[in-house]
C-alpha positions as CSV (number, residue, x, y, z in Angstrom):
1,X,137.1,187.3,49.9
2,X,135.6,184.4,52.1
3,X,137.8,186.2,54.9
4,X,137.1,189.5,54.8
5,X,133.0,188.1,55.2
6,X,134.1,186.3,58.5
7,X,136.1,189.2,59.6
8,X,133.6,191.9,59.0
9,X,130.7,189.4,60.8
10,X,132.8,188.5,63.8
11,X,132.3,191.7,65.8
12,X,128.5,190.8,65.5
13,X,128.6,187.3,66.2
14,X,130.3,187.9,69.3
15,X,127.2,189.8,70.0
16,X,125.2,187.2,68.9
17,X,126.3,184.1,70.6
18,X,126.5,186.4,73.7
19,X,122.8,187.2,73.4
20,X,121.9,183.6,73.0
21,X,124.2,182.3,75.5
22,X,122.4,185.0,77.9
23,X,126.4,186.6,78.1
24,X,127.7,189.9,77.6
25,X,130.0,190.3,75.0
26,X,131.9,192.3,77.3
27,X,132.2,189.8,79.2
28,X,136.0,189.2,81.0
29,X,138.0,186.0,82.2
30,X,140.3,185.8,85.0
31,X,143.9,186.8,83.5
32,X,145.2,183.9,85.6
33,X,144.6,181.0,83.4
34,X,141.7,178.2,84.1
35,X,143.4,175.2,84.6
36,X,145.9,172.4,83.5
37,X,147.2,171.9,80.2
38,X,147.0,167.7,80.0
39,X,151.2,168.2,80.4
40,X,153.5,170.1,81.7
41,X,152.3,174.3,82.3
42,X,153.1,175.8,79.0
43,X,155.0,178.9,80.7
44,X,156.2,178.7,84.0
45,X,155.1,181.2,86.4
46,X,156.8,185.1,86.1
47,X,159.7,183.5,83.8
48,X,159.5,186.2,81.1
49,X,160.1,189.4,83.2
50,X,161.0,192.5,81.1
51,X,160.6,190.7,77.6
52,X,158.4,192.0,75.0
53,X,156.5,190.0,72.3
54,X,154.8,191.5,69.0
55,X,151.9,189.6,67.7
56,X,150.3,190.8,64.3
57,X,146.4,189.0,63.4
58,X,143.9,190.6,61.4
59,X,141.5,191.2,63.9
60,X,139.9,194.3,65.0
61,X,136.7,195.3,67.3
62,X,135.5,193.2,70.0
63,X,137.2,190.1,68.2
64,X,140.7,192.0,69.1
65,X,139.8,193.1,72.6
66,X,138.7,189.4,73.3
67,X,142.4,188.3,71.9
68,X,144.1,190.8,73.5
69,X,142.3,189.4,77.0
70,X,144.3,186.2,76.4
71,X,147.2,187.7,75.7
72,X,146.5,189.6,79.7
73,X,146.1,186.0,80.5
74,X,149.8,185.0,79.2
75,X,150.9,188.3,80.4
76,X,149.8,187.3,83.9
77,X,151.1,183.7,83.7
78,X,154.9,185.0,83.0
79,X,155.2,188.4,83.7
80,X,156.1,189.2,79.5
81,X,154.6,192.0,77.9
82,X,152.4,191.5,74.6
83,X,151.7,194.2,72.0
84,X,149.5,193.6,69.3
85,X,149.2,195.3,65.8
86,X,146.3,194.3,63.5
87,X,147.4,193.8,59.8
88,X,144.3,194.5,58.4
89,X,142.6,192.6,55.5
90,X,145.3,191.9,53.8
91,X,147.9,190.0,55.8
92,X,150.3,189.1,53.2
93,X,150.4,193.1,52.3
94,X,151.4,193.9,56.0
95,X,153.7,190.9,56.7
96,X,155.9,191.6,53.3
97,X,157.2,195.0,53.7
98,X,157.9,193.9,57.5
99,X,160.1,191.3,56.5
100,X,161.4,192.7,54.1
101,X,163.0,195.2,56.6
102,X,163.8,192.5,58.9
103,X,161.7,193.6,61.0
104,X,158.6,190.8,61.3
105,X,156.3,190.9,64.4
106,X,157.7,187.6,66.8
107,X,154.5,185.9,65.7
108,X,151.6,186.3,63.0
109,X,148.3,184.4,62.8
110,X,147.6,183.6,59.4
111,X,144.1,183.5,57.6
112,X,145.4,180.9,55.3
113,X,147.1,177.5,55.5
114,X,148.6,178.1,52.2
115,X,150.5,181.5,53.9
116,X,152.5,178.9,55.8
117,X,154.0,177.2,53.1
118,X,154.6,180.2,51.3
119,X,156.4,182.2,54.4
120,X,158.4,178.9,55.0
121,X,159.7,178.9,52.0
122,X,161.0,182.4,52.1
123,X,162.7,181.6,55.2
124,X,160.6,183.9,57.1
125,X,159.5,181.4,59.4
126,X,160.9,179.7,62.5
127,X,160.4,175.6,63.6
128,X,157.7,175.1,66.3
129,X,160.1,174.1,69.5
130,X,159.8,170.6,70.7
131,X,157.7,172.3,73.6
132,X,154.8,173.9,71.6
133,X,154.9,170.8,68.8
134,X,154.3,168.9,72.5
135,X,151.1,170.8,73.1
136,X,150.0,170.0,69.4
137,X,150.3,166.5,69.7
138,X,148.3,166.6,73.0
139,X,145.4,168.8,72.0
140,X,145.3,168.4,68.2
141,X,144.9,165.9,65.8
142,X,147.7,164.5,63.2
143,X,145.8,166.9,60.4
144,X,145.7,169.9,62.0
145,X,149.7,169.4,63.1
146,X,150.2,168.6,58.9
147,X,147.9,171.6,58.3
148,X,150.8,173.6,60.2
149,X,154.1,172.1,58.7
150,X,155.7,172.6,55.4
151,X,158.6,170.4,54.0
152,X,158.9,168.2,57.2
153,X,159.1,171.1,59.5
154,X,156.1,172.1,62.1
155,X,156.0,175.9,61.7
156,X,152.3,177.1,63.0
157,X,149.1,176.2,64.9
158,X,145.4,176.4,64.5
159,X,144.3,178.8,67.4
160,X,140.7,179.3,65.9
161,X,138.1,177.9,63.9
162,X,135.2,178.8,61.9
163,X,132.7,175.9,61.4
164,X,131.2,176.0,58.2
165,X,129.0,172.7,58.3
166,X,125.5,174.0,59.0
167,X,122.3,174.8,57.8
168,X,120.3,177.2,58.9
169,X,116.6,177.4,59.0
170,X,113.5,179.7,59.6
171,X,111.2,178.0,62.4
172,X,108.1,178.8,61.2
173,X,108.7,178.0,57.4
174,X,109.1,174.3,59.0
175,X,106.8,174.6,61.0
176,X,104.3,175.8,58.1
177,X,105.2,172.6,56.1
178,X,105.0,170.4,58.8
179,X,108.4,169.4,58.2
180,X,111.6,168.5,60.6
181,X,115.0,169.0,60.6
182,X,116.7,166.0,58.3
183,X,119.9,164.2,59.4
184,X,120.7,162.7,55.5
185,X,120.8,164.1,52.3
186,X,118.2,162.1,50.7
187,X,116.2,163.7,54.0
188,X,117.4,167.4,52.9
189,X,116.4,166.8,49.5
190,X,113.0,165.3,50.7
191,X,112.5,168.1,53.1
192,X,113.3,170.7,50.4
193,X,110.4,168.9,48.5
194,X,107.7,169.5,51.3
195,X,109.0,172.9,52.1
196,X,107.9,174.0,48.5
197,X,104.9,172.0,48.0
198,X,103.9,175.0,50.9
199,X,104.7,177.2,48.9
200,X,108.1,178.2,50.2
201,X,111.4,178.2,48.1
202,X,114.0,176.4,50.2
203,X,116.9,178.0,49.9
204,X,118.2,180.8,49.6
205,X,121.1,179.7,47.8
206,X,124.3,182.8,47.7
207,X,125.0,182.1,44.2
208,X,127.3,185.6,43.6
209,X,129.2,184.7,46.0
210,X,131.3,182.1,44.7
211,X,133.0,180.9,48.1
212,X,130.0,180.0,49.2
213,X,129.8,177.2,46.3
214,X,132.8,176.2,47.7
215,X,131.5,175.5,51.0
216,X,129.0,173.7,49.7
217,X,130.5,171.2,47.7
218,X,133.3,170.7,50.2
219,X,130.8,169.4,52.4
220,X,128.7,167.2,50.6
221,X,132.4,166.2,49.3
222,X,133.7,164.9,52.7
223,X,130.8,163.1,53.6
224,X,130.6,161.5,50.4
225,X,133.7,160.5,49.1
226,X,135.3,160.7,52.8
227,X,138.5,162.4,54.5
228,X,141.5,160.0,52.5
229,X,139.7,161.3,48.9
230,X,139.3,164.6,50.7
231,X,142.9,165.2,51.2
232,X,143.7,163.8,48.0
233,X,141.6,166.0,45.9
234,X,142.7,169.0,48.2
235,X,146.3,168.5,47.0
236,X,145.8,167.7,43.3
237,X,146.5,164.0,44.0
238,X,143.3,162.8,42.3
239,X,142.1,164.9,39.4
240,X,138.5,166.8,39.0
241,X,137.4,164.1,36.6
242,X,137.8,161.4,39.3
243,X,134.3,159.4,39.8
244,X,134.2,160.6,43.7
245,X,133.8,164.2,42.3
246,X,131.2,163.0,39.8
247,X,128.9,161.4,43.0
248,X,129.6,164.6,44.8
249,X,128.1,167.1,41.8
250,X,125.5,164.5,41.2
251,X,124.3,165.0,44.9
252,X,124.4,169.3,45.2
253,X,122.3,168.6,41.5
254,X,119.4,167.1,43.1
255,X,119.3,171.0,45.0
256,X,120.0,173.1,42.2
257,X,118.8,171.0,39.1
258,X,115.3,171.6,40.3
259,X,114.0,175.6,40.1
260,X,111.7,175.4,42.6
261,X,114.2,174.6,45.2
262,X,115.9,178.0,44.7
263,X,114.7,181.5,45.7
264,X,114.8,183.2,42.7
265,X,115.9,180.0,40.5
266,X,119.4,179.3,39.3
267,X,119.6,183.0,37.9
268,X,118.4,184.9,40.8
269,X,120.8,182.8,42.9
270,X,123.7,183.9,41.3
271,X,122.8,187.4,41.8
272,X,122.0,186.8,45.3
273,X,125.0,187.4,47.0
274,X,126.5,186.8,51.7
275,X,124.5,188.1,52.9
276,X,122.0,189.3,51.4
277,X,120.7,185.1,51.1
278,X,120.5,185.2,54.8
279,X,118.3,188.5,54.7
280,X,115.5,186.6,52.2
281,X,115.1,183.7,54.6
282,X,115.0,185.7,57.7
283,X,114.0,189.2,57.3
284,X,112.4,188.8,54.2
285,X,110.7,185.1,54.9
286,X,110.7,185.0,51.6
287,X,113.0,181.2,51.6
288,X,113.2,178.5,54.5
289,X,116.9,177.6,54.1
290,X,120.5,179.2,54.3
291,X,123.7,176.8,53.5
292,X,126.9,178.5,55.4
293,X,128.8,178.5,58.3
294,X,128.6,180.1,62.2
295,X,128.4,183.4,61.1
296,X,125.3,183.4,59.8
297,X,123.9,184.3,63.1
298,X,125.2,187.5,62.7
299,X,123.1,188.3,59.9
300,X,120.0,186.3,61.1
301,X,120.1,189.0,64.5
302,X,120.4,191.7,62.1
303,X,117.6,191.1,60.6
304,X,115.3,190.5,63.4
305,X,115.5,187.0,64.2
306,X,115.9,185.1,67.7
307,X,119.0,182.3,68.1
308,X,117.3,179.3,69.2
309,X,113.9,180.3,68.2
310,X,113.2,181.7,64.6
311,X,116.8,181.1,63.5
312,X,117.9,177.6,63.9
313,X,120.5,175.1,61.8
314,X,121.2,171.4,62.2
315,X,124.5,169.8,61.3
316,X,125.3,169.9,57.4
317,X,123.4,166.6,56.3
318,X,125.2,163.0,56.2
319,X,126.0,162.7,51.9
320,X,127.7,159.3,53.0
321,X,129.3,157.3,55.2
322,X,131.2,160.4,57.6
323,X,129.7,163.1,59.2
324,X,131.0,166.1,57.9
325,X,132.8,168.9,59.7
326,X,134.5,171.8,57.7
327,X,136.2,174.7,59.5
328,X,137.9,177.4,58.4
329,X,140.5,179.2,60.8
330,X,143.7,180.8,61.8
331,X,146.9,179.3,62.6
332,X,149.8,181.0,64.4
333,X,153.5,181.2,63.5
334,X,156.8,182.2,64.7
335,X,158.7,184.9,62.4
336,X,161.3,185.0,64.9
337,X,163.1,182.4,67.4
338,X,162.8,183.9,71.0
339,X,161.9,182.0,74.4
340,X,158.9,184.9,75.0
341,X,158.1,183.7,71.3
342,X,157.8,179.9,72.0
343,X,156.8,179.9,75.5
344,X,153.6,182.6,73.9
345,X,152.9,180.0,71.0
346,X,152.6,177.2,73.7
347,X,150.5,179.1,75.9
348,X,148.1,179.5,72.5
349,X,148.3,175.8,71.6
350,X,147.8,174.1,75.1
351,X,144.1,173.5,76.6
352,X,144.6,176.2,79.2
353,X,145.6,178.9,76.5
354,X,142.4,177.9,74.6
355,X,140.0,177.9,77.6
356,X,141.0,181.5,78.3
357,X,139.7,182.4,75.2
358,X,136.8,179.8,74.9
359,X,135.2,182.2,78.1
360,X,134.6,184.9,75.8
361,X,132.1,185.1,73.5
362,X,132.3,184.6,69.5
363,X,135.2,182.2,69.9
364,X,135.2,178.6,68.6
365,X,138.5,176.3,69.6
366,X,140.0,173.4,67.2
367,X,141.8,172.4,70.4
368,X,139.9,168.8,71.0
369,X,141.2,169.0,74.6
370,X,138.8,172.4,75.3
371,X,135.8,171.4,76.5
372,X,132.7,172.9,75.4
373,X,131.7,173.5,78.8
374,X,133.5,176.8,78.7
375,X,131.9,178.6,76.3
376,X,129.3,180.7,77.2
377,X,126.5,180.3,74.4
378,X,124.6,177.4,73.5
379,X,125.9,177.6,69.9
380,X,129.3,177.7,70.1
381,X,128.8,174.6,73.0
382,X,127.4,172.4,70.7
383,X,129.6,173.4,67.9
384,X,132.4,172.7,69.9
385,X,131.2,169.2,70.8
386,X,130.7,168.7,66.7
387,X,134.5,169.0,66.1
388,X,135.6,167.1,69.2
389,X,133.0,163.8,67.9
390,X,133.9,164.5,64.6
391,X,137.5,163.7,65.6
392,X,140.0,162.6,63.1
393,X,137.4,163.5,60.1
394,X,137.5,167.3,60.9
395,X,138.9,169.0,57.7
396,X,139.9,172.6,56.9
397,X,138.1,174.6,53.7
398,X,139.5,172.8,50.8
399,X,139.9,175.8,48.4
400,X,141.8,178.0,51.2
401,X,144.1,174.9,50.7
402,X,144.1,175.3,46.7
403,X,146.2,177.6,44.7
404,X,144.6,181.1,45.3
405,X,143.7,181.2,41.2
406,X,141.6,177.9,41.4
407,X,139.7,178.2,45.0
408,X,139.8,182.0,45.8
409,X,139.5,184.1,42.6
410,X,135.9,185.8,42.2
411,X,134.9,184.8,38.6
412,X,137.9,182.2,37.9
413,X,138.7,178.5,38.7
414,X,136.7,176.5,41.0
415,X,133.6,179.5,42.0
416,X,133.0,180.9,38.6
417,X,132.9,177.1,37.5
418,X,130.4,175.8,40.3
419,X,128.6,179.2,39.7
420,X,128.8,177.7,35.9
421,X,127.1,174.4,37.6
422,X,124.4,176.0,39.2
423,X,123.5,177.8,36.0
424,X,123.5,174.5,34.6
425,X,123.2,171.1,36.2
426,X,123.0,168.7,33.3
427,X,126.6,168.6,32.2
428,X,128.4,166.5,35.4
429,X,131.4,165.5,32.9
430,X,132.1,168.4,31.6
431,X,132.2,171.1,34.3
432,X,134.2,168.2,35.7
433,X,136.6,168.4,32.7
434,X,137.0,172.4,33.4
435,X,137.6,172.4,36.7
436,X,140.6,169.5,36.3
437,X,141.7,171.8,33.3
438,X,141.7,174.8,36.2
439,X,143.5,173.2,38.5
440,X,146.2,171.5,36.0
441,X,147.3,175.3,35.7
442,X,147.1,176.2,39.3
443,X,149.0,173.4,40.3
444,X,151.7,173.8,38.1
């Protein structure tokens, strides 16, 4: 569900971080490439003459033409020719009768880490070549290259990222309490305080939406209990019950245990839904806070308010001892074993592939070895420079990594159950105990 909300906002946050970045969003790239790759060039020069390559992705609109401009980039760079299909919202419904037929696309970008593992073990996917895994291990961190493998083979790569550590703000709600931006969560939770003694619910908490829950905790997670516990928890290593979840609940209950803090209270949060939360603090200034990730600003400009000036976020507050950055993304894999296939993949994986694409607008690279320089809004520059500092702490959305019936099911597992939290605060252990009982039978 969480996917179909970024897909449908990305035409309009290409418009958005355009406008704020003064840019276009039709704005164009040279199709020649914009400089080295930190190795050897990922496709040498006119190599791929006559062959053609198939790449199916689920996006559509401006998000598609702005692909397909890389892809005139590669096109340029080897002389191969590169036809895209979109699969639609629901990639595992166009990938399966495909390969079925024997007929795959030569590559597909995934909206799901957990597609990897599944494809690989229907032997629908083909090993990374010791090329492209080349371009990983120059411009990626260990994680993302795990992120990409299943049983001890390397079979994808993240080619884009959605950041979801933010919080976004209304200017003159702050500005009416006489309040800042807060880098901790004990200075959230005190700035949430001041924000309603004016008067003003904080947040504007998206409640129906379960995802959103997700987010939340995933963040406060990470920072709290740290990346090793993170990765642990996100594979069923440590159970729900463990004492790092506990801290974690105990911290987003210091938000939601207090009625005031939420537009609407607990109730009318869980019938607020994405992104409807984002129209009550900015169209509606009727809350000073939104907790979600970049594409908020798509929303925030539909309603009327200014990037930079009446919209603003700040990082996703410390909880602990790591800064947190969670992205969501896409990651790229071969369904068949061709040199136009590989040579295409490394192109996408190496700093030169992912400058291309940084140029356009709407675009956010995990490729640490893209410098934010390139983009052409000021949001996307300084999220950019967020996941390079953040460095080997960067982690994807936990419950795309979980079993879809415990971290993506509307009204089951992990989102009906922190819905269930926000309703009611009080019991830590034992939404604790329900959510290890839900993932004992997603994880069997």
């Amino acid at each position: 569900m969480r996917t179909s909300i970024a897909v449908a906002t990305a035409a309009g946050l290409a418009l958005a971080l355009a406008a704020c970045g003064g840019e276009s969003a039709s704005q164009s790239t040279p199709t020649g490439g914009t400089g080295g790759t930190g190795g050897t060039a990922p496709a040498a020069a006119k190599t791929l003459d006559g062959v053609t390559i198939e790449v199916a992705a689920k996006w559509t609109g401006p998000e598609q033409a702005n692909f397909q401009q890389v892809l005139k980039a590669f096109e340029a760079k080897t002389g191969a020719k590169v036809t895209y299909a979109s699969t639609g919202e629901d990639t595992g419904a166009y990938l399966g009768p495909r390969i079925q037929g024997g007929n795959p696309p030569d590559i597909a970008i995934l909206p799901q880490p957990g597609l990897v593992k599944q494809y690989a073990d229907q032997k629908a996917l083909k090993p990374l070549t010791s090329e492209v895994q080349k371009q990983i291990d120059e411009n990626y961190t260990p994680y993302w290259k795990e992120l990409g493998s299943a049983d001890g083979q390397v079979y994808g790569v993240l080619v884009k990222a959605a950041h979801k550590s933010l919080v976004w703000y209304r200017d003159q709600a702050f500005q009416d309490a006489g309040t800042q931006a807060p880098a901790t969560w004990d200075e959230l939770v005190t700035t949430a305080q001041t924000v309603a003694d004016s008067g003003t619910p904080p947040f504007a908490l998206c409640g129906a939406s379960g995802w959103t829950l997700t987010d939340l905790f995933e963040n406060v997670y990470l920072s709290s209990a740290g990346p090793e516990n993170y990765d642990k928890l996100s594979k069923h290593e440590i159970p729900w019950t463990d004492p790092s979840v506990t801290t974690a609940l105990e911290k987003i209950a210091q938000i939601t245990g207090k009625k005031e803090f939420l537009l609407g209270g607990p109730s009318g949060a869980l019938q607020t839904d994405f992104p409807t939360c984002v129209t009550q603090v900015y169209g509606q200034d009727k809350a000073a806070m939104v907790i979600e990730a970049d594409f908020v600003a798509t929303s925030a400009e539909e309603s009327g308010a200014k990037l930079g000036e009446e919209a603003k976020y700040f990082p996703f507050p410390k909880a602990g001892e790591t800064e947190p950055v969670v992205l969501g993304g896409d990651i790229a894999v071969a369904m068949k074993d061709s040199k136009g296939t590989m040579a295409l993949l490394e192109f996408l994986a190496s700093k030169e592939g992912g400058e291309v694409w940084a140029k356009l607008p709407g675009y956010l690279s995990p490729n640490r070895n893209v410098s934010p320089d390139n983009y052409p809004a000021e949001l996307t520059k300084q999220l950019a420079q967020t996941i390079i500092s953040a460095g080997e702490s960067v982690r994807y959305d936990m419950s795309d990594l979980a079993p879809s019936a415990f971290g993506g099911t509307d009204g089951k597992g992990e989102w009906k159950l922190l819905q269930d939290f926000v309703r009611d605060p009080s019991d830590v252990k034992g939404i604790q105990q329900k959510l290890e009982d839900e993932a004992k039978k997603a994880w069997k």
